[in-house]
C-alpha positions in Angstrom: -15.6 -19.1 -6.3 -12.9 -21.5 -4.9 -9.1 -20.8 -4.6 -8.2 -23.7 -7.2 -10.5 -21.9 -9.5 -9.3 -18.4 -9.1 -6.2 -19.6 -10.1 -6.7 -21.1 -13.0 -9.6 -18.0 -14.1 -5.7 -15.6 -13.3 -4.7 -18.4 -15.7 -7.4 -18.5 -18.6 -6.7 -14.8 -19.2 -2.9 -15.7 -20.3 -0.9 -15.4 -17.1 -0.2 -11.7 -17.9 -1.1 -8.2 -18.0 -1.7 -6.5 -20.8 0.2 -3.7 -20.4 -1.5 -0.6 -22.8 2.2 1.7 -23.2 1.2 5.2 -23.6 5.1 5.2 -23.9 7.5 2.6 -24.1 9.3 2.1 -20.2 11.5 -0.8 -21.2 13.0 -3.8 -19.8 12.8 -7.4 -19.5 13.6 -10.3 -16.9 16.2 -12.7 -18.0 15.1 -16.7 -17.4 16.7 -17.3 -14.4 16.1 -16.2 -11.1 18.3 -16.0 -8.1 17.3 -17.5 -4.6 15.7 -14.1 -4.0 15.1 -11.7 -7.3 15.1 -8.7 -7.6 13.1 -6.0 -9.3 9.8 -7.8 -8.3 6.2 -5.9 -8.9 3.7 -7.4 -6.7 0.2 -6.6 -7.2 -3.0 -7.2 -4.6 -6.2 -8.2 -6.4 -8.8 -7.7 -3.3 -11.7 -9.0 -5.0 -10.1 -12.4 -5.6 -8.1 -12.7 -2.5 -4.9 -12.9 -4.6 -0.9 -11.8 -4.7 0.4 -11.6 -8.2 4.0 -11.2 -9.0 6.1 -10.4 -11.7 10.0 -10.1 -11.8 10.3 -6.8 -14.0 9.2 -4.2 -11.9 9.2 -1.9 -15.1 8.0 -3.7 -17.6 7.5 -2.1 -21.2 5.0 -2.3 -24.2 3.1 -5.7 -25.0 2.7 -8.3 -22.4 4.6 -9.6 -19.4 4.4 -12.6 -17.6 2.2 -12.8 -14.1 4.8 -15.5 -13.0 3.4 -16.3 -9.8 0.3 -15.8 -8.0 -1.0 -16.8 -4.5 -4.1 -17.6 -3.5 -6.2 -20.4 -1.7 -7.1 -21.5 2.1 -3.6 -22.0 2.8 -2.6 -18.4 2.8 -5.2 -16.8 4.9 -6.3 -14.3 2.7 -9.6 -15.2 2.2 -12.6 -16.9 0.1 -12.7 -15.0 -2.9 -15.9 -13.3 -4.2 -18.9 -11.2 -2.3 -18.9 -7.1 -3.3 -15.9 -6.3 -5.1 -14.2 -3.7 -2.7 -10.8 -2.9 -1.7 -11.3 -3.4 2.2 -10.9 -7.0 1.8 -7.2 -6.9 1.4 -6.6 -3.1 2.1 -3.3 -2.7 2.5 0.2 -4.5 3.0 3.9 -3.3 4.0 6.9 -4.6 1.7 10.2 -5.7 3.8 12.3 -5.7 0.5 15.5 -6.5 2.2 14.0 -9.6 4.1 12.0 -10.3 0.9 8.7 -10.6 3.4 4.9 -8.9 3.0 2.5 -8.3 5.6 -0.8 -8.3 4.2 -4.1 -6.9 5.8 -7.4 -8.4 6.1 -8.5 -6.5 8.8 -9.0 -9.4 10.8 -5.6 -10.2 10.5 -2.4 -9.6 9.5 -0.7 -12.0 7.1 2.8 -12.7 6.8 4.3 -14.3 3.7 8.4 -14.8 4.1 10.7 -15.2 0.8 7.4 -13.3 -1.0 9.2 -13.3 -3.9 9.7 -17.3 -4.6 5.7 -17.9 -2.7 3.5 -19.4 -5.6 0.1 -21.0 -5.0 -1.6 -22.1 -2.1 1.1 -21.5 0.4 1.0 -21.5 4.5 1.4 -17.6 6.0 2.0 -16.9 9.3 -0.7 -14.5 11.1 -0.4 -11.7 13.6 -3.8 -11.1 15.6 -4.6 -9.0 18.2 -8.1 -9.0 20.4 -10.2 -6.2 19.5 -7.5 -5.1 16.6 -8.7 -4.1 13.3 -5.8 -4.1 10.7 -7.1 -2.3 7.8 -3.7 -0.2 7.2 -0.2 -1.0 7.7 3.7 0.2 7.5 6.7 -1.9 8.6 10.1 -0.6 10.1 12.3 -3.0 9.1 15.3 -2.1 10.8 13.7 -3.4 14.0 10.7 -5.6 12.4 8.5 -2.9 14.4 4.7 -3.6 12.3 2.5 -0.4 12.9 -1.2 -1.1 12.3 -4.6 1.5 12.1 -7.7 0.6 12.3 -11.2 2.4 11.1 -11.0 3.9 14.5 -7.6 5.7 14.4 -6.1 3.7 17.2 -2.6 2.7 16.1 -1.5 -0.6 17.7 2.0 -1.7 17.4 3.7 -4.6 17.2 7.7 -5.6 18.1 9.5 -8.7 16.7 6.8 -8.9 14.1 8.5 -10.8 11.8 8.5 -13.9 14.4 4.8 -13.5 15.5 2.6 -16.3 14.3 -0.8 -16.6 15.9 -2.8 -14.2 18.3 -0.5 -12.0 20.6 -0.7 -8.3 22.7 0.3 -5.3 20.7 3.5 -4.3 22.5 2.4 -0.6 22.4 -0.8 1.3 21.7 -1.5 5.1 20.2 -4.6 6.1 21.1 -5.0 9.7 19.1 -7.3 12.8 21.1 -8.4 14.1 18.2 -10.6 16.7 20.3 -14.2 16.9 19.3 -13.6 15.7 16.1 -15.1 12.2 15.5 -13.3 9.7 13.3 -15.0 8.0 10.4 -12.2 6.1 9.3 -8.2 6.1 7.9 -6.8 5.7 4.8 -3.1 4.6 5.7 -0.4 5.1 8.0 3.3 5.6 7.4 6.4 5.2 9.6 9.4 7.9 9.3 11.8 5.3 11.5 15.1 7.8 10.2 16.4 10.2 12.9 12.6 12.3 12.0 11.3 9.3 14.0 7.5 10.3 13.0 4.4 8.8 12.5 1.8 9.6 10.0 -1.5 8.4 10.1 -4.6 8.9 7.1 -7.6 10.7 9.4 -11.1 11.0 7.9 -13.4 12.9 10.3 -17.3 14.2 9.8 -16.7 16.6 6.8 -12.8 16.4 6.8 -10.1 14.4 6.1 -6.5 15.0 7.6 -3.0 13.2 7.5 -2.5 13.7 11.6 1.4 13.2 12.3 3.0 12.2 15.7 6.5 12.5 17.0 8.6 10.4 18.9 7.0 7.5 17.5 9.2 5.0 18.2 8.4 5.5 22.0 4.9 7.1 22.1 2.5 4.8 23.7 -0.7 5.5 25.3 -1.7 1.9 27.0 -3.1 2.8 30.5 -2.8 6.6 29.6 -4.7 9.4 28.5 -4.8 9.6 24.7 -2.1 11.7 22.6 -2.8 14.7 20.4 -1.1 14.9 16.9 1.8 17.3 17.2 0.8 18.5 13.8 -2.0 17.7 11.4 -2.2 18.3 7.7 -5.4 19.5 5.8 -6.2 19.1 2.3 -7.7 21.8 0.1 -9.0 18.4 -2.3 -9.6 15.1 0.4 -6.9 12.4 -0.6 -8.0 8.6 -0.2 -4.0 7.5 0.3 -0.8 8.2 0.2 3.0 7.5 0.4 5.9 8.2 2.4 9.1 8.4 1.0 11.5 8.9 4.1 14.0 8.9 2.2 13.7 12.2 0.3 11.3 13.5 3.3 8.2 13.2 0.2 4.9 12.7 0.8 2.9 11.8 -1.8 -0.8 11.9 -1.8 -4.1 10.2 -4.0 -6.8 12.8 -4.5 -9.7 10.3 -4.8 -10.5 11.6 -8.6 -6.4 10.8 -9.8 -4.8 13.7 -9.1 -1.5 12.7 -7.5 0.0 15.4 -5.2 3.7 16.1 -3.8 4.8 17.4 -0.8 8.3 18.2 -0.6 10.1 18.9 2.9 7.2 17.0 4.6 8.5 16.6 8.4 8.9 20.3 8.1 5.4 21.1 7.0 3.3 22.9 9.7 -0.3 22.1 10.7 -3.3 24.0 8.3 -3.6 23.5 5.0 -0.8 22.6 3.3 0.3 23.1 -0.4 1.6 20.8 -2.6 5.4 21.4 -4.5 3.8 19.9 -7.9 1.0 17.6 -9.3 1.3 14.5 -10.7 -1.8 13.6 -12.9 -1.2 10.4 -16.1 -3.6 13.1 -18.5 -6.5 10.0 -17.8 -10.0 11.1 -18.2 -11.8 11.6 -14.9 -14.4 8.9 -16.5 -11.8 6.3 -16.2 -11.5 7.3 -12.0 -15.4 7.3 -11.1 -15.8 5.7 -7.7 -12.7 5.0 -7.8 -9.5 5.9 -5.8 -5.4 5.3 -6.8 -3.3 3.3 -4.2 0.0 4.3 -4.4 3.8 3.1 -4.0 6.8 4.4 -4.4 10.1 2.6 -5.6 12.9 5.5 -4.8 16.0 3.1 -5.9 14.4 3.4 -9.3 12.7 6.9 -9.0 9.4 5.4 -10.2 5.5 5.6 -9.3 3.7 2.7 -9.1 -0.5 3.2 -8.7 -3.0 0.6 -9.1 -6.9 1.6 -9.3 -10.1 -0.8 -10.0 -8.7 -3.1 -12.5 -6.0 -0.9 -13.8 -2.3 -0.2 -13.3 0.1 3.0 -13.9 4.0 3.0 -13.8 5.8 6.9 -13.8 9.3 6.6 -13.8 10.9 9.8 -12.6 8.4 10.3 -9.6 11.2 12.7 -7.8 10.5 15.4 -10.7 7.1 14.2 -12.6 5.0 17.2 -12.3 2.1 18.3 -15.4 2.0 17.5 -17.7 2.8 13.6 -17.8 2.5 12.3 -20.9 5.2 9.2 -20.5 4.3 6.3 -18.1 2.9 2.3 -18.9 -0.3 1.6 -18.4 -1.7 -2.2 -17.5 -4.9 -3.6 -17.4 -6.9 -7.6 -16.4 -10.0 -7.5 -18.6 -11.8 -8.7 -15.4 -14.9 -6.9 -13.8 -14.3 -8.6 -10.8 -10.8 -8.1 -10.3 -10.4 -4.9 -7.8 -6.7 -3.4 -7.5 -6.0 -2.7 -3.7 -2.4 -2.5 -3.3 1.0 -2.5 -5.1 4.5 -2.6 -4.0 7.6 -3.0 -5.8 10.9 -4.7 -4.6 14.4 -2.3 -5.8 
């Protein structure tokens, strides 16, 4: 399918979402925008190789406007179509306060600056590495520090990232010696660039799957060396499939791949084993609605909300800081597409 007809397909079905409110979460965006808005919900659709955006981050019962979406061969994202899966746009990091998204392809990383005005076929700029895979990112964007996983667990970093544009050497490199463990592939990587200075990284090993965290992160660096061991790693009574850091409440939250959301309170103090979680967060959704299918998760702690996107469907908890079972009040939004595949979401304060 080309670009020019993805858009207008994003365009036959109404230029919105229909948003299904299991309880109203109100608001509306006014008709004018300033030179960089705020409260933008952006929303990956991996299948389609697209970037939607909307400028109410919470919006409430009965449709709102997909104001702008990107695709096409200008923005590096891809030729939409093949198996719909997640991996082909698999993750991206939000700079809100630069108004700029990395995205990842896995061959690449693309960069889209003033993300919240980008409509159509626009340019991006790319970051590329030899022999890099980026399949999961997380941005510090105090220094513009882009940290990148791939399947393998190798973390490659990346300085100045918001000037790179083209193929370049990752300034620093994590290898991780995970022991005899072998490493299938990850499921997301966080940065804790506050005074924790920590780095978490989504581990899944033959028959396990582990959230391996690192310290002195904004240093460690293994190019040359011998590979560095975790200084902690977290196990999971239920595998999760992602999760989120909030750094600034020291939260992790994490995905169990059948819904369940779980919350770990305190994280840079939790110690390796096992870990259990302070409360669940589950939206009372049927587990039919979650077959083979896994939530991807983002957290919007100005506004205390939850933002999850699965397959071709949405979820938006506000409250996330004390949501725990059971949650009966959230909005729920759907495309009535069975191509359309949900692979990220962020949300801009």
């Amino acid at each position: 399918m080309r670009s020019s007809t993805v858009s207008r397909w994003w365009t036959s079905i109404g230029l919105a979402l229909a948003v299904l409110a299991v309880a109203g979460c109100g608001g509306g965006g006014g008709s004018s925008e300033p030179a960089t808005p705020p409260g933008k919900l952006f929303v990956v659709d991996a299948f389609n190789r697209a970037i939607a955006s909307m400028s109410n981050s919470n919006p409430g019962p009965g449709y709102f406007a997909i104001e702008r979406i990107i695709s096409g061969s200008n923005t590096g994202l891809g030729t939409p179509g093949g198996t719909p899966s997640p991996s082909t746009l698999p993750s991206i990091a939000l700079d809100a306060a630069a108004d700029r998204l990395y995205v990842a392809t896995q061959l690449n990383t693309r960069v889209f600056d003033q993300i919240s005005l980008a409509n159509g076929n626009v340019s991006s700029r790319s970051i590329s590495a030899p022999s890099v895979n980026f399949l999961n990112l997380s941005i510090d964007p105090a220094t513009n520090t882009l940290y990148t996983v791939g399947p393998s667990g190798v973390v490659n970093i990346f300085s100045s990232a918001h000037t790179i544009n083209g193929s370049t050497t990752p300034s620093r490199t994590i290898t991780p010696d995970f022991g005899a463990s072998s490493v299938i592939s990850t499921f997301g990587i966080a940065i804790d660039a506050t005074s924790r200075n920590m780095l978490y990284v989504g581990v899944n090993f033959n028959g396990a799957t582990s959230i391996a965290v690192f310290n002195n992160a904004a240093s460690a660096d293994t190019t040359g060396g011998a590979p560095l061991a975790p200084s902690r790693t977290f196990s999971f009574a239920t595998a999760p499939g992602a999760f989120y850091l909030d750094t600034v409440h020291d939260r992790l939250y994490t995905a169990q791949f059948n819904g369940p959301i779980l919350v770990f309170d305190n994280a840079s103090g939790l110690m390796t084993g096992t870990i259990t979680a302070s409360r669940t967060i589950s939206l009372q959704i049927t587990q039919t609605s979650f077959a083979s299918s896994q939530l991807y998760i983002f957290v919007d702690t100005t506004n205390d909300r939850l933002h999850a996107v699965n397959g071709t469907t949405g979820f938006i908890l506000n409250g996330a800081s004390t949501a725990t079972d059971p949650i009966t009040t959230y909005t729920k939004f759907t495309i009535n597409s069975p191509t359309t595949v949900f692979s990220a979401v962020a949300a801009k304060p």
